[in-house]
C-alpha positions as CSV (number, residue, x, y, z in Angstrom):
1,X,-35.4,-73.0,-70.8
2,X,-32.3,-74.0,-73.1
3,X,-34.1,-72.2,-76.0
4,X,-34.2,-68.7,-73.8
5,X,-30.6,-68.8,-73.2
6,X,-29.9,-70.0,-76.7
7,X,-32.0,-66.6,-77.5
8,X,-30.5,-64.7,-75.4
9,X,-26.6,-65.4,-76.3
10,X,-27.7,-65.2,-79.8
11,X,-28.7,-61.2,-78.8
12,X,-25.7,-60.8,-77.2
13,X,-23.6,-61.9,-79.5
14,X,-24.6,-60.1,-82.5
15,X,-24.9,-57.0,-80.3
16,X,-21.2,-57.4,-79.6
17,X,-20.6,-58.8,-83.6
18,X,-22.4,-55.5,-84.5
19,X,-20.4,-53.4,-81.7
20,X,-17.2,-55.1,-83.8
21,X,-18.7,-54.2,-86.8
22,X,-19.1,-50.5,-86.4
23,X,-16.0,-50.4,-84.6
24,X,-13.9,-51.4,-87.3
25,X,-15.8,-49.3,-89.9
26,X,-15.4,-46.1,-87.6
27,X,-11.6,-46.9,-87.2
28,X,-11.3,-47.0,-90.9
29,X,-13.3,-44.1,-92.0
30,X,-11.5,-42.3,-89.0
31,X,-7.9,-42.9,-90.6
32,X,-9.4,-41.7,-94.2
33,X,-10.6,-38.4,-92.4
34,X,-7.5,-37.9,-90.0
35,X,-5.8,-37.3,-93.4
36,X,-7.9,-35.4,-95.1
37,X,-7.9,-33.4,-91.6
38,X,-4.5,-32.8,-92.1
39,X,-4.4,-32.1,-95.6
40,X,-6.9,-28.9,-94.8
41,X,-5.0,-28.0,-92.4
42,X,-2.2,-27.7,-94.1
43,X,-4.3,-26.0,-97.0
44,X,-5.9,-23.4,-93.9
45,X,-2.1,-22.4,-93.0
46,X,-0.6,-22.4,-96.4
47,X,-3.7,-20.2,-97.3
48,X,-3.3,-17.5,-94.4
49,X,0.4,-17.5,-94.8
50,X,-0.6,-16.4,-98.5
51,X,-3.0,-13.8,-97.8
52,X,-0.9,-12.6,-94.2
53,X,0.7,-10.1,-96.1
54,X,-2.9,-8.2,-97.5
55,X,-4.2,-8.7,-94.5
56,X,-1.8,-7.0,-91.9
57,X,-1.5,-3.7,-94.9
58,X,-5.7,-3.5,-94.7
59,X,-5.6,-3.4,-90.9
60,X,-3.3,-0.6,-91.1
61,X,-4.8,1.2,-93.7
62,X,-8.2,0.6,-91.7
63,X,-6.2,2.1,-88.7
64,X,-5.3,5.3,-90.5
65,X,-8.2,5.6,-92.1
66,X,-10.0,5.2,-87.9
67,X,-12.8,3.3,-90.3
68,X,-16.0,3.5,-88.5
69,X,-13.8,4.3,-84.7
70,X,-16.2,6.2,-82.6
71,X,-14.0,8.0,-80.2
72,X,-17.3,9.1,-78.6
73,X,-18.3,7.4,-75.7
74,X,-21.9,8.4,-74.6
75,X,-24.8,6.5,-73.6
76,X,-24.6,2.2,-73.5
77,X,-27.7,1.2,-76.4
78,X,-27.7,-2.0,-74.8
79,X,-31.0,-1.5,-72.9
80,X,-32.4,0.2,-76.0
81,X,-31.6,-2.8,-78.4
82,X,-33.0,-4.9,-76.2
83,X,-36.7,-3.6,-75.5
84,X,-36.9,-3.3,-79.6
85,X,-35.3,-6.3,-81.0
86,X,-36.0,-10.1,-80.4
87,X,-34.1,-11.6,-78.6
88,X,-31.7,-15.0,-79.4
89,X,-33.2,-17.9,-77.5
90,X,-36.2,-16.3,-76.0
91,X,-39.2,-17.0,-77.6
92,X,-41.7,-14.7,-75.9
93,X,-39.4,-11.8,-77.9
94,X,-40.0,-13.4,-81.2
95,X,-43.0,-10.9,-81.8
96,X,-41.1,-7.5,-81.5
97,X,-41.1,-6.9,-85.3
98,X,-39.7,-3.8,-86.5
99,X,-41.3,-3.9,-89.8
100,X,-45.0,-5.4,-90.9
101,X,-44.4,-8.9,-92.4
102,X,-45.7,-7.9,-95.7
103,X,-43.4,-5.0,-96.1
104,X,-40.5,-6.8,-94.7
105,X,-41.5,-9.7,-97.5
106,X,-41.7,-6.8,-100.3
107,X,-38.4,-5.5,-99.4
108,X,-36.4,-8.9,-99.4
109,X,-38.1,-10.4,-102.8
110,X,-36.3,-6.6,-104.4
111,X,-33.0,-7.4,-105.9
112,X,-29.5,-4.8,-106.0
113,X,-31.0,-1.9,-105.8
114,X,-34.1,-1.6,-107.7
115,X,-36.1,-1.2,-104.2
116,X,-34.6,2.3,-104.4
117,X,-36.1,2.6,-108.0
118,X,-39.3,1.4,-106.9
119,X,-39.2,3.5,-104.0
120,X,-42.3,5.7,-104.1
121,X,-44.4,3.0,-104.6
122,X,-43.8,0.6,-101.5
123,X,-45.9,1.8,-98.0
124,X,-43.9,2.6,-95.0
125,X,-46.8,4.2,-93.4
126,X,-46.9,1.2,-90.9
127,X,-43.3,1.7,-89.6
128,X,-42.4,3.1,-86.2
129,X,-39.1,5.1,-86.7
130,X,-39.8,7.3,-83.7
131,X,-37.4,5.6,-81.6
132,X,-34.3,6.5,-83.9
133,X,-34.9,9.8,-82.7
134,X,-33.8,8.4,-79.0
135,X,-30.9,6.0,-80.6
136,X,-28.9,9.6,-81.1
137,X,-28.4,9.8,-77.8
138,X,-26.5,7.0,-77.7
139,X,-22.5,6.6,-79.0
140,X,-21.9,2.7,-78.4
141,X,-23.3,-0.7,-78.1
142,X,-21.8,-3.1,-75.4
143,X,-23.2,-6.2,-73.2
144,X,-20.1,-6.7,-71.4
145,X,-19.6,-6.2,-68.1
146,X,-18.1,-7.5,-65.2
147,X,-21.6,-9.2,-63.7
148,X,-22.5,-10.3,-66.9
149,X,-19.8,-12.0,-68.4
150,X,-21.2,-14.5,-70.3
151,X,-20.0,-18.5,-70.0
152,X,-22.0,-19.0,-73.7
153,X,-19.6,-20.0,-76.1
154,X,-21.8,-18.4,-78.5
155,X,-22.0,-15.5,-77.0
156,X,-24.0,-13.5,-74.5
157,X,-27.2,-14.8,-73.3
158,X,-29.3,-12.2,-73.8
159,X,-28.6,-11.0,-77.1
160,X,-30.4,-9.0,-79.6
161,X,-31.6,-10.5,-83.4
162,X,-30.0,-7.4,-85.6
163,X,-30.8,-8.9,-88.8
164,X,-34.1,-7.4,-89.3
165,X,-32.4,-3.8,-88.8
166,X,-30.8,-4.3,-92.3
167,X,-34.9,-4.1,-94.5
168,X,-35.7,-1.6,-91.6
169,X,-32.4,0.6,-92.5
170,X,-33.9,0.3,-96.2
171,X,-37.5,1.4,-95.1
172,X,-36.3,4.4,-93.5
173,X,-34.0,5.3,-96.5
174,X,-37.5,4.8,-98.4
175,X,-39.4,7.1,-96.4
176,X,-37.0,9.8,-96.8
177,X,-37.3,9.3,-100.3
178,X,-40.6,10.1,-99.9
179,X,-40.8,13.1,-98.0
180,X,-37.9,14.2,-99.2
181,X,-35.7,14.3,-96.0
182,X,-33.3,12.1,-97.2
183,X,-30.2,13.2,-95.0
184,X,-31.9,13.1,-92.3
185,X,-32.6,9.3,-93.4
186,X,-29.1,8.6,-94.1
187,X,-28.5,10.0,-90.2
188,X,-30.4,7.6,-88.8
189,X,-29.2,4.8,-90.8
190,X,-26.0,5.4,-90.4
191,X,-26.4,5.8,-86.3
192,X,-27.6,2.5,-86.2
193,X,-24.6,1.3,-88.2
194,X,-22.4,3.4,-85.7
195,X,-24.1,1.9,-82.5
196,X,-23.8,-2.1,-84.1
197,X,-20.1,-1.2,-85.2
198,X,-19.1,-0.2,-81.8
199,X,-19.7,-3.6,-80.2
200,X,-17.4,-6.6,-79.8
201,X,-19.7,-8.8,-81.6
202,X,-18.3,-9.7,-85.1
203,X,-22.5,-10.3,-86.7
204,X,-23.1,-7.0,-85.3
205,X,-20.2,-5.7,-87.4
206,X,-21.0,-7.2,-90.4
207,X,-24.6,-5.9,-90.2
208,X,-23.0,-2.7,-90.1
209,X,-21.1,-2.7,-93.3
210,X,-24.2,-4.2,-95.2
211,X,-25.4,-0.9,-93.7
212,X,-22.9,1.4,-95.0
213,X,-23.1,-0.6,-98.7
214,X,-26.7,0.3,-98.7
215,X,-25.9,3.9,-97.7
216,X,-23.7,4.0,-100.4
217,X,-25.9,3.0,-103.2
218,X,-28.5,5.5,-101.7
219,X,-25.8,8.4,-102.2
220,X,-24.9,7.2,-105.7
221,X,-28.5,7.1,-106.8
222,X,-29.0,10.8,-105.2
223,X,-25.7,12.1,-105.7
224,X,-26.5,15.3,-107.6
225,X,-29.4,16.2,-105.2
226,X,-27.4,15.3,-101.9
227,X,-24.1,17.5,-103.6
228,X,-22.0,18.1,-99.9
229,X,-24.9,17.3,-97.7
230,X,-23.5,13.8,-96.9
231,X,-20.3,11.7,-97.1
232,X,-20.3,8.5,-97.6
233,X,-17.8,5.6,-97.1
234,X,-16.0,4.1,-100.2
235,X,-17.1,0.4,-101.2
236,X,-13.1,-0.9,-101.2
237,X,-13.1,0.3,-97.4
238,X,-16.5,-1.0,-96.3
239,X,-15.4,-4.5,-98.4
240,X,-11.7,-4.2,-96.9
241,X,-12.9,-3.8,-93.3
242,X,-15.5,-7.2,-93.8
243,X,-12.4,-9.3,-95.1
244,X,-10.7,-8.1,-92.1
245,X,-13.0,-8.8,-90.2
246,X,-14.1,-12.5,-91.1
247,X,-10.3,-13.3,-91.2
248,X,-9.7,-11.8,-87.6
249,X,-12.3,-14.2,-86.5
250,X,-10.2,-17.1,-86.9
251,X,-6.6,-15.2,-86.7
252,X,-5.8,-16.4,-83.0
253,X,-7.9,-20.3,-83.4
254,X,-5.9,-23.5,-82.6
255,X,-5.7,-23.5,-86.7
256,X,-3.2,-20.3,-87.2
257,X,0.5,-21.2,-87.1
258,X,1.9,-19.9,-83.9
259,X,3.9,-17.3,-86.6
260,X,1.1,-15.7,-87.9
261,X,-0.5,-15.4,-84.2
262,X,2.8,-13.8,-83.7
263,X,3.2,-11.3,-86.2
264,X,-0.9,-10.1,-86.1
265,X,-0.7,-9.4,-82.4
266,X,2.5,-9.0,-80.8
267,X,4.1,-7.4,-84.2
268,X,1.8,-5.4,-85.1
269,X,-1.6,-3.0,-84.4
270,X,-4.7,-5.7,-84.9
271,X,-7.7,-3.6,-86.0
272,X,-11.1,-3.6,-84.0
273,X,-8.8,-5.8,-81.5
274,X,-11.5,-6.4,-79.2
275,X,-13.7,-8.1,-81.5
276,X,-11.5,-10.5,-82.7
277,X,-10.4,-11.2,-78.9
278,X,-14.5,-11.5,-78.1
279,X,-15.0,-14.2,-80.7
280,X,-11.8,-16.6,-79.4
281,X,-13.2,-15.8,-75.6
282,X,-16.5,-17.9,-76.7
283,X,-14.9,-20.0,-79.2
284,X,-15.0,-23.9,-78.8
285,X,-11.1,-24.3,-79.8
286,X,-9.8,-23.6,-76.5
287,X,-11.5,-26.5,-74.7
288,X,-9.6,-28.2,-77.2
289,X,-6.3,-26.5,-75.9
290,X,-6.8,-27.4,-72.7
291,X,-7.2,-31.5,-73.8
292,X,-5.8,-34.3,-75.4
293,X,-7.2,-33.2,-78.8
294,X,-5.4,-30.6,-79.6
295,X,-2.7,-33.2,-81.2
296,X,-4.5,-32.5,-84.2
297,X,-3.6,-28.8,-84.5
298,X,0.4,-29.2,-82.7
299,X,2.9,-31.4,-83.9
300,X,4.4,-31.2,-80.1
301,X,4.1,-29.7,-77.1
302,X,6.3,-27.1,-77.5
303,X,4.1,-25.9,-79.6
304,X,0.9,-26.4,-77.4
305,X,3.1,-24.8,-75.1
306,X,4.0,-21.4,-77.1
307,X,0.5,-20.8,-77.8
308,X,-0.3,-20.7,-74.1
309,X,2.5,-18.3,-73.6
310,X,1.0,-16.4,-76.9
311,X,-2.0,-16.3,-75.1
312,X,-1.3,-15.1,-72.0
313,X,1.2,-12.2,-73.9
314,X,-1.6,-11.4,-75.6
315,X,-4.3,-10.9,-73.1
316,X,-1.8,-9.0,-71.3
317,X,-1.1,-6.8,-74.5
318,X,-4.9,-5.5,-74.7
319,X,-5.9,-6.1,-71.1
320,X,-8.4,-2.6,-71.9
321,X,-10.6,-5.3,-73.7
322,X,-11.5,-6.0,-70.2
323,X,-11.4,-9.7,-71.9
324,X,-10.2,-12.8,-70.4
325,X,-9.3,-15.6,-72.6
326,X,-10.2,-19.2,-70.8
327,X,-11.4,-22.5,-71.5
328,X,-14.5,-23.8,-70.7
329,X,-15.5,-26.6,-68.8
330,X,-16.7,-29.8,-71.1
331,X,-19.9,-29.5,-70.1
332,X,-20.5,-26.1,-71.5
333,X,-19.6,-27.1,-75.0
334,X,-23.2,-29.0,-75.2
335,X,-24.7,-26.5,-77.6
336,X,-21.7,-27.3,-80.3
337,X,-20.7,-30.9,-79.4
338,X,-23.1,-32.8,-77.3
339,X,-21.0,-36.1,-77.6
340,X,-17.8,-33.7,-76.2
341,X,-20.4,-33.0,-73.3
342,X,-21.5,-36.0,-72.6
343,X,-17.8,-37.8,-72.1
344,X,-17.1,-35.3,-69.4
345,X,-20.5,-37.1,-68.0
346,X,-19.4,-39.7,-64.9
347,X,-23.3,-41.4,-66.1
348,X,-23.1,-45.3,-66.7
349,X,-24.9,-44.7,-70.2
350,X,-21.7,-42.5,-71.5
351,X,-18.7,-44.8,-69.9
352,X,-20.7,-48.0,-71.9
353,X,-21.1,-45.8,-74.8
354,X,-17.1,-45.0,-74.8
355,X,-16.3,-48.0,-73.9
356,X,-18.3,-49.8,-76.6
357,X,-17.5,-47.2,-79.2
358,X,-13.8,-45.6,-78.3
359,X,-13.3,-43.8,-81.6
360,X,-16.5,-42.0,-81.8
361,X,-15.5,-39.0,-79.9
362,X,-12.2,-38.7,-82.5
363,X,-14.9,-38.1,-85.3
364,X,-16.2,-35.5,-83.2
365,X,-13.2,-34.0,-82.5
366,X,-12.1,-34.3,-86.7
367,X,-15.8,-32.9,-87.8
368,X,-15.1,-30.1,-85.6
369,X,-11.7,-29.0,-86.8
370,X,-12.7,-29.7,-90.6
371,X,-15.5,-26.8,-89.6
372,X,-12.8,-24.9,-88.2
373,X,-10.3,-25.1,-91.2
374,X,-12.8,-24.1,-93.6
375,X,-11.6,-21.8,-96.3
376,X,-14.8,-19.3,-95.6
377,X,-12.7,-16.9,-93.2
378,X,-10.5,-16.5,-96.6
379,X,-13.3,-14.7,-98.6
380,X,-12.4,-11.2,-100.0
381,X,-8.5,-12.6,-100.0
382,X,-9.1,-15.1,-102.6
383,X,-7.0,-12.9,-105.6
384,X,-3.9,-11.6,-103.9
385,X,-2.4,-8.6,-104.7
């Protein structure tokens, strides 16, 4: 009988020696990472600060130039997009392929351009285009609405794969190669990039400019037999608008210096406003706002403080995004932070967890705002005028 309990304090106490243990190692690596935190933070802001200047003149010269703007409003493609595409998180969609795997392999293994080279050799005759003829008919791409406003941080919850559109765009280009019809190929590329560019969603843009670049090397390869048939868009604008638009993406995150959130929306004419307002409505950051971890990001309150009012000035600024900025409950941050979720939890098992392990949720929080001070949002601005 002694031996058993002998057994059993020896479990416990090197279960509580190892809780010790990991403790202390997590409170130490935590201190090494709470200053490196800071030190890319500081780098993020010293960075943007830098490249603030480039930045506001390319949205303005976007603005002037109404890059990609389609004034017209006609037809909603969102049922159209998503009978054709697969869509994200539902399996049963996985199949709707737009292209045969073999061609869709034969296109991605071609490098630059020499696809278009190789053009009259590769076999589009399994392709369906004829639903591009329908896509005309619509002006604009957009899942929002006021019953389906979306608590996904990620986004909506039915949402169409676009990725594949990018070797399709390239197939159909191909086939009017072929049959000689090649502005009426660079239409129906260039609708889909018109329908993609119209929507909030910042992938969906970005598809579209690949678009456009590959229009644009189609027109410089058949530039002598297109003569005025077709206008294309210049590279610097297509690259200027996808700087823009992976910087906008972070421009109103816990991150930017309340100055620069300043001067981009309240001082100026943001461009493609409601894209960048989309991404910070299902962004994780603003969970952070509304907690005790956004320390990391505000030296005081008045600061946490000003951003709220920023935030609420802003929202009220482009209230035609039909956008409300708010923070989510804990528990819907599961699909980013599962340790976030799980504190918000009343369960037994996640009040012994924190109260065995107190600073794990502080590595959490740090992994999360290294990811969000990554210098990524900076490409296209990394040579300054």
């Amino acid at each position: 009988m002694k031996s058993k309990y002998k057994i059993m304090f020896a479990a416990i106490l090197i279960i509580v020696v190892g809780c010790l243990a990991i403790n202390f190692y997590m409170y130490v690596s935590l201190t090494s990472k709470k200053q490196k935190f800071v030190t890319k933070l500081d780098i993020f802001r010293e960075n943007f600060a830098k490249h603030l200047p480039r930045y506001l003149e390319d949205q303005k010269e976007l603005n002037s130039l109404s890059f990609m703007i389609s004034k017209e409003k006609k037809n909603n493609a969102n049922e159209l997009f998503h009978n054709i595409l697969p869509i994200f998180g539902d399996d049963s969609t996985n199949t709707r392929l737009l292209l045969p795997n073999k061609l869709n392999d034969i296109l991605s293994e071609y490098e630059n351009e020499s696809w278009i080279k190789n053009a009259n050799n590769i076999d589009t005759s399994g392709v369906d285009f004829s639903w591009l003829t329908d896509l005309h008919n619509y002006g604009y791409l957009d899942f929002k609405s006021e019953n389906n406003q979306s608590s996904d941080i990620f986004g909506p919850v039915s949402m169409p794969e676009v990725y594949q559109l990018i070797n399709f765009s390239r197939a159909r280009l191909i086939r009017g190669i072929q049959t000689g019809d090649l502005v009426g190929a660079l239409s129906d590329t260039r609708q889909i990039a018109i329908i993609l560019y119209s929507s909030d969603i910042t992938i969906y843009n970005l598809v579209a400019l690949s678009l456009l670049e590959i229009e644009n090397v189609v027109y410089q390869n058949f530039q002598n037999d297109l003569g005025n048939k077709w206008h294309t868009y210049k590279i610097e604008d297509i690259e200027k608008a996808r700087r823009v638009i992976f910087l906008s993406s972070v421009a109103l995150h816990l991150q930017t210096p309340n100055s620069i959130v300043e001067k981009i929306f309240l001082e100026s004419s943001p461009y493609k406003i409601c894209t960048t307002l989309y991404a910070v409505h299902n962004s994780l950051d603003f969970e952070l706002l509304a907690s005790e971890h956004s320390d990391m990001f505000f030296k005081t309150n008045l600061e946490k403080d000003k951003r709220l009012e920023l935030i609420r000035q802003i929202q009220d600024k482009y209230a035609d995004c039909n956008l409300k900025i708010r923070t989510l409950n804990l528990e819907e941050l599961g699909m980013v932070s599962k340790l976030l979720s799980w504190n918000s939890s009343n369960t037994w098992q996640a009040k012994l967890f924190f109260k065995a392990f107190p600073f794990a949720l502080e590595h959490e929080v740090l992994k999360i705002g290294a990811y969000m001070t990554s210098d990524r949002a900076f490409q296209g601005y990394k040579d300054p005028k």
